[in-house]
C-alpha positions, -999 to 999 in steps of 0.1 A, spaced: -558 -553 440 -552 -589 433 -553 -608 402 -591 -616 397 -602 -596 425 -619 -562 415 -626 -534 442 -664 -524 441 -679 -487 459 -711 -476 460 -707 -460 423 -700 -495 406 -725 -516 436 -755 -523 410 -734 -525 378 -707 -551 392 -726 -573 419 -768 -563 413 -767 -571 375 -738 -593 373 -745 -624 360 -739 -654 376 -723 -658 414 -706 -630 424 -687 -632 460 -683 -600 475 -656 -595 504 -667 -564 530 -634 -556 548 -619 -526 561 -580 -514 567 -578 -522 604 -593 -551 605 -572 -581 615 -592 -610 604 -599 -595 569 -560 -594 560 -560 -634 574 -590 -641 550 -579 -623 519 -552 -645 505 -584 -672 510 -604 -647 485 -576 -642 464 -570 -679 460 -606 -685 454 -607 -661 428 -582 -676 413 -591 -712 414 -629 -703 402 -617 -675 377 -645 -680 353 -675 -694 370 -671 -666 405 -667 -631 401 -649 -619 433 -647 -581 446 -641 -563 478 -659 -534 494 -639 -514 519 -665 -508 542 -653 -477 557 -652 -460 521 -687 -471 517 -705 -473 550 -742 -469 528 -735 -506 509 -727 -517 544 -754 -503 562 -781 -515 531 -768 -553 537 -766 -550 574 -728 -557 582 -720 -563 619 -689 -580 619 -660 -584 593 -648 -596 573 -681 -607 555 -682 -625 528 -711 -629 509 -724 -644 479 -750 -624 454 -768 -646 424 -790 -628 401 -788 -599 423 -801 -609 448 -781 -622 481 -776 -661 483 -758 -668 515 -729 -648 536 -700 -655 559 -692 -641 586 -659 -640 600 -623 -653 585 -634 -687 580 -609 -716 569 -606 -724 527 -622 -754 525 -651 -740 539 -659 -708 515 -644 -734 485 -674 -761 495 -699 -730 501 -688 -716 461 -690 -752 445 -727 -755 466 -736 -725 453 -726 -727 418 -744 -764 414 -774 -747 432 
């Protein structure tokens, strides 16, 4: 796993992203998946850049298919963003840098 970027299951779901405090950004991605290896150096970046103010974490979605199935995941990668423990907003798709660094910043002055 990348520096900043922790790797959440269904064990550690409610203690790392439910009743994490602050904005937590949660990457659902799986092994196959194209797309999701394009995006993650973005997520890795990001964690990086807003190491601090955004915890970051990825669930592998084929290792835990009942997170993905709670939050309804169609389509990956998905990124989406949890405050208070409760979801904010989500991604869908490997979307360009700019655009998940303007939806953080949004977020975090929300």
């Amino acid at each position: 796993m990348a520096e900043g970027v922790m790797d959440v299951t269904t064990a550690t779901w409610e203690q790392e992203v439910l009743n994490a405090p602050g904005l937590v950004m949660i990457d659902f991605w799986a092994v196959w998946c194209g797309p999701c290896r394009m995006v993650a150096p973005t997520v890795e970046e990001l964690a990086k850049e807003f190491a601090g103010k955004v915890k970051v974490a990825k669930l592998n979605t084929d290792e835990n298919p009942d997170i993905a199935s709670r939050y309804k995941i169609m389509g990956i990668p998905t990124l989406m963003f949890f405050k208070g423990g409760q979801k904010v907003d989500q991604v869908v798709g490997a979307v360009p840098k700019p655009q998940l660094k303007a939806k953080l910043e949004a977020l975090l002055n929300a």
